[in-house]
C-alpha positions in Angstrom: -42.6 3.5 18.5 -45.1 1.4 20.5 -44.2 -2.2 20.3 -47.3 -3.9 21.2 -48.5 -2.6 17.1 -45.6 -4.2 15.7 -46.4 -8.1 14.2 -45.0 -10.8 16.3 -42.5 -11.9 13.6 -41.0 -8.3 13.6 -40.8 -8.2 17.3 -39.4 -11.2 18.0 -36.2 -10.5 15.5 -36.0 -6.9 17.5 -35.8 -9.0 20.7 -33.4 -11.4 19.2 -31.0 -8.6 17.7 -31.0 -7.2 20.8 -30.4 -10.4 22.9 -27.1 -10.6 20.4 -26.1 -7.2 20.7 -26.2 -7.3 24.8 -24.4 -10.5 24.8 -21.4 -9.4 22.7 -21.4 -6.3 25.3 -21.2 -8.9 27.9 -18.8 -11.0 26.5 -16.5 -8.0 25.8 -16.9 -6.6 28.8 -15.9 -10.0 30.7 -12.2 -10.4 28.2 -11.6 -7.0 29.2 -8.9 -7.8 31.8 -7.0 -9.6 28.7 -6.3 -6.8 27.1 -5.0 -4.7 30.3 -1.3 -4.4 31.0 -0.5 -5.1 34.7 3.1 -3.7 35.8 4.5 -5.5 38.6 6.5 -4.4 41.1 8.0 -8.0 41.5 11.7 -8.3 39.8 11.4 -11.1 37.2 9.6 -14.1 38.3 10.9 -14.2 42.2 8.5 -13.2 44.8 10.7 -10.6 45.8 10.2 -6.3 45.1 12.9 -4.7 42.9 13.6 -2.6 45.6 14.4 -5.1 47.9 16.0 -7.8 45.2 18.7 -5.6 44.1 20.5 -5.5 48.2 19.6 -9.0 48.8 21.4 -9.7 45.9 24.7 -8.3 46.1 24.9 -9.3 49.8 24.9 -12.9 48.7 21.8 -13.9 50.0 19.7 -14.6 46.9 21.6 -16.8 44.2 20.2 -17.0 40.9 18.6 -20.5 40.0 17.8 -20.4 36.1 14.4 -18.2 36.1 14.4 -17.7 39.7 16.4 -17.3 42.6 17.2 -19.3 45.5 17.2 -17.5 49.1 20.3 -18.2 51.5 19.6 -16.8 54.5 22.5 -15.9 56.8 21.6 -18.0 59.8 21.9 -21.8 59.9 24.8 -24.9 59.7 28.1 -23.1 59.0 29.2 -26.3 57.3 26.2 -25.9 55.1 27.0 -21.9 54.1 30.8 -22.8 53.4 29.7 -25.7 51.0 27.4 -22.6 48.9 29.7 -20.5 49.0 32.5 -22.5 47.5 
């Protein structure tokens, strides 16, 4: 089809339709990480892996806080670690 023959009415709808049609392919292309499922290798909300959660965890030195945890290292005041831990 040559587009110069067609009237300008009739070529400006084509260019219009298309304009529409391109930008719902743009839009949808741009949501597109919306309707992706990330899996993370995070346990819960902490910032820790679930490999490594689950030892720190029964050693004593993460404490759950509600949603997240609290991180007791096992250096620092002795006065302070005997008040946590009782």
């Amino acid at each position: 089809m040559d587009y110069r023959r067609l009237p300008l009415s009739m070529f400006n709808l084509l260019h219009d339709v298309n304009c529409m049609y391109m930008y719902t392919i743009r839009r949808l292309n741009d949501l597109w990480y919306l309707f992706q499922i990330h899996i993370s290798r995070k346990w819960g909300f902490t910032k820790w892996d679930r490999d490594v959660y689950e030892p720190m965890r029964a050693d004593g030195r993460l404490v759950p806080d509600g949603v997240n945890v609290q991180y007791r290292p096992h250096h620092g005041p002795l006065a302070k670690w005997m008040a946590a831990q009782g």
